[in-house]
LOTOR-819145 format. One record per residue (C-alpha): residue in one letter; chain; x negated, y, z. Coordinates in steps of 0.25 Angstrom, whole numbers, padded with zeros to 4 digits, always signed. Example, Ala and Ser with C-alpha at 12.3 -4.5 7.8 and 13.67 -1.06 7.14 Angstrom:
// LOTOR-819145
VEXTOR residu chaine    xx    yy    zz
VEXTOR      a      A -0049 -0018 +0031
VEXTOR      s      A -0055 -0004 +0029
// end
This chain:
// LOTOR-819145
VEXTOR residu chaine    xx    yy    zz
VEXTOR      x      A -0323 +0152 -0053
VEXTOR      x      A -0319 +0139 -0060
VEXTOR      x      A -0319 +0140 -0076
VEXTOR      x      A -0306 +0135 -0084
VEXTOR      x      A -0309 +0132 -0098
VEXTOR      x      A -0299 +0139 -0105
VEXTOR      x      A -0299 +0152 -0096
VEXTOR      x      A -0301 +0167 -0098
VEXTOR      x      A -0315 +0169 -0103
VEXTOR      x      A -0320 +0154 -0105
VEXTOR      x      A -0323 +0148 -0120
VEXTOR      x      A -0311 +0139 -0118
VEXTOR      x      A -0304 +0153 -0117
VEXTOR      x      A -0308 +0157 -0129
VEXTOR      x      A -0306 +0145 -0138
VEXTOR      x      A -0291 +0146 -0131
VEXTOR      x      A -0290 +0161 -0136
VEXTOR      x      A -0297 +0159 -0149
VEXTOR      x      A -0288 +0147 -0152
VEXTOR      x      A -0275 +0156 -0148
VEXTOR      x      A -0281 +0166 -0159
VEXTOR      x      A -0281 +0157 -0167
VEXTOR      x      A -0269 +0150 -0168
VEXTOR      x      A -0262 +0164 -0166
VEXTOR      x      A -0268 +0169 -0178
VEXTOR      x      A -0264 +0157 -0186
VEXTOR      x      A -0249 +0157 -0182
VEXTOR      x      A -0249 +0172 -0186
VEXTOR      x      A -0256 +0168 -0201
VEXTOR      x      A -0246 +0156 -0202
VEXTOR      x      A -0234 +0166 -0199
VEXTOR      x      A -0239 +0178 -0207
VEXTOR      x      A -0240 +0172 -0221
VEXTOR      x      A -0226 +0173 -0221
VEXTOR      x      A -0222 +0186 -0223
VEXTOR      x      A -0207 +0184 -0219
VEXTOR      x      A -0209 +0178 -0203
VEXTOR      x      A -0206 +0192 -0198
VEXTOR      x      A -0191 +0189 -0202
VEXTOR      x      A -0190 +0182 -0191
VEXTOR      x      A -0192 +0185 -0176
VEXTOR      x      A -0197 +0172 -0172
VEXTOR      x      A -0210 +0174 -0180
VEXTOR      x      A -0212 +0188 -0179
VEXTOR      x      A -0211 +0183 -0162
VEXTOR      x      A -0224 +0174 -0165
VEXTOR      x      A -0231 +0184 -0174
VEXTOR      x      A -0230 +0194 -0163
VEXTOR      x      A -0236 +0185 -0153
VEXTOR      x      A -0246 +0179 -0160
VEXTOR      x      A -0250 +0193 -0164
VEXTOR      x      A -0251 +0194 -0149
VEXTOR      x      A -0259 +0181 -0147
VEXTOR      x      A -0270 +0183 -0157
VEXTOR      x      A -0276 +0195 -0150
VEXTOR      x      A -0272 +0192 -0136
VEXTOR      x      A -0281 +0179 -0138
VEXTOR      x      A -0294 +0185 -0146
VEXTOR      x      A -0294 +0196 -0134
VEXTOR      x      A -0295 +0185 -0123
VEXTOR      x      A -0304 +0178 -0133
VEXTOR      x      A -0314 +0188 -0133
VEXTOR      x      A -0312 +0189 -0119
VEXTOR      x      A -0316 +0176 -0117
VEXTOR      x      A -0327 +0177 -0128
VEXTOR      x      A -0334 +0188 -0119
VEXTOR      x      A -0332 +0182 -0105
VEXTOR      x      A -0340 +0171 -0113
VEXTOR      x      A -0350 +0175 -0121
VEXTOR      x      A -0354 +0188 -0114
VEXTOR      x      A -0349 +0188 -0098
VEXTOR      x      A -0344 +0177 -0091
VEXTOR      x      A -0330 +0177 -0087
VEXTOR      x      A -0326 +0188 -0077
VEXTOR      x      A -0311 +0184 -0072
VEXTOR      x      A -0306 +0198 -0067
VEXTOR      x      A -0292 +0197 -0061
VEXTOR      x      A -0284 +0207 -0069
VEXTOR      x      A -0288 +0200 -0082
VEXTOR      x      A -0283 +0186 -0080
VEXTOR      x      A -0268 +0188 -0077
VEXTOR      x      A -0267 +0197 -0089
VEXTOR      x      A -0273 +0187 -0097
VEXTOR      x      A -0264 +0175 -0089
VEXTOR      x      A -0253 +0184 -0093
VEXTOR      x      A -0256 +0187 -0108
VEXTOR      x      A -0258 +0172 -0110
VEXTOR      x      A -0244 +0168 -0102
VEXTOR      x      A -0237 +0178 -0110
VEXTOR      x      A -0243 +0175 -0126
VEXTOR      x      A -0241 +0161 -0122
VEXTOR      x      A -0227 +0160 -0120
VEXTOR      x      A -0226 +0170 -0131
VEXTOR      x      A -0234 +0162 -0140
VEXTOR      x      A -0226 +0150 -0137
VEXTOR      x      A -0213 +0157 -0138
VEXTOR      x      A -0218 +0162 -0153
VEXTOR      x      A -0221 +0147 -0158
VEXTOR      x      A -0211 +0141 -0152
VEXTOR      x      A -0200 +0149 -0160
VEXTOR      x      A -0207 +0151 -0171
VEXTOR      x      A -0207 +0135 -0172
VEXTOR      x      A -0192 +0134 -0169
VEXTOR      x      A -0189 +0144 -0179
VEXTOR      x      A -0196 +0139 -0190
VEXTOR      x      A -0191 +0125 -0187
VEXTOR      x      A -0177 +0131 -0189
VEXTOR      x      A -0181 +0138 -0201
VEXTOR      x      A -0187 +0125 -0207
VEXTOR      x      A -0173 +0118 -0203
VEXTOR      x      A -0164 +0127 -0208
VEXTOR      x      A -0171 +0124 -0223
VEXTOR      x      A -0169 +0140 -0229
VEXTOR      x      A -0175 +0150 -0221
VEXTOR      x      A -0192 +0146 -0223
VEXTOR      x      A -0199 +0137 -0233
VEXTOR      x      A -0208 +0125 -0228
VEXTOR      x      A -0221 +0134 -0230
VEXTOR      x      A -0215 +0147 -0223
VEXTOR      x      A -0210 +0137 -0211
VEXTOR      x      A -0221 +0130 -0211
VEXTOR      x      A -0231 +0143 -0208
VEXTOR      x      A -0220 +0146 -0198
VEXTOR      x      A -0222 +0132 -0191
VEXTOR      x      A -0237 +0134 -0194
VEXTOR      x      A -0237 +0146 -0186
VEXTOR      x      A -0228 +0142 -0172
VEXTOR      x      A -0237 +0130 -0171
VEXTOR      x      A -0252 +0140 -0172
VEXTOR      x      A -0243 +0149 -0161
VEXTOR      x      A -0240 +0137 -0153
VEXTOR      x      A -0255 +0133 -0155
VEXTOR      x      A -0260 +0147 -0150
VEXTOR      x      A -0247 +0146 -0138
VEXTOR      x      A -0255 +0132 -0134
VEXTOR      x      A -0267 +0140 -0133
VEXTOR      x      A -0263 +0152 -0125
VEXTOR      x      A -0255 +0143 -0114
VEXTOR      x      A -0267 +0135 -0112
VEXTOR      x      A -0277 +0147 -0109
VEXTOR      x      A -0266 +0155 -0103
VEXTOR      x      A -0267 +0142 -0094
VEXTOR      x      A -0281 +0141 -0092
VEXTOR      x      A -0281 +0156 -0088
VEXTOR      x      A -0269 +0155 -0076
VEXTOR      x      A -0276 +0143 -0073
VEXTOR      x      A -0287 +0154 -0067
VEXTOR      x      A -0279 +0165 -0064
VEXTOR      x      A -0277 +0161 -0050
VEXTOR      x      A -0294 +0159 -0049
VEXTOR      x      A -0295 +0174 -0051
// end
């Protein structure tokens, strides 16, 4: 079976999942040290699914950690499509999240009363680490339907 670089249980798989961790848990800390984004819907939208990201990814991390450094990769069937799905599915979520969390603050920063530069500015801050992590989960949710049909 041909090997994809960014597929399920490679090291390009990893680094993909670490990195989605990563920028999940940054968009979380730039939209937490706030205390009042929970006054809005929009941010509490991205909180949630980030919240969802973060162990979504170090799961499949360690997943791909143990198909590298202890077995080699075993493809089973049943796994694949739940994880193709998972992906899909944080993946338009995750893009959904940044995307109006962007608009929002953006409309926020226009309307000149409703957040001060800083507070916007985290806001911003933290839609562009979500659409960082979105960019990441499309591109191994790719890599891993590009497979799929392989199993």
């Amino acid at each position: 079976m041909e090997e994809f670089p960014g597929a399920l249980g490679t090291s390009g798989s990893l680094a993909l999942r670490l990195g989605q961790a990563i920028f999940a848990v940054a968009s979380l800390f730039f939209m937490c040290l706030d205390g009042d984004f929970y006054g809005y819907s929009v941010f509490c939208f991205l909180v949630t699914v980030m919240a969802l990201v973060v162990p979504w990814s170090l799961t499949l991390a360690m997943v791909d950690g143990f198909s590298i450094f202890v077995k080699p990769p075993a493809r089973q069937p049943g796994i694949l499509p739940i994880v193709v799905i998972g992906d899909w599915v944080l993946s338009f979520l995750s893009l959904a999240a940044s995307s109006s969390t962007a608009s929002v603050t953006s409309l926020m920063l226009a309307s000149h009363g409703y957040c001060n530069g800083k507070v916007c500015a985290r806001y911003q801050l933290s839609a562009a680490m979500a659409l960082l992590s979105w960019f990441l989960s499309l591109s191994s949710s790719l890599f891993n339907l590009w497979l799929f049909p392989s199993v």
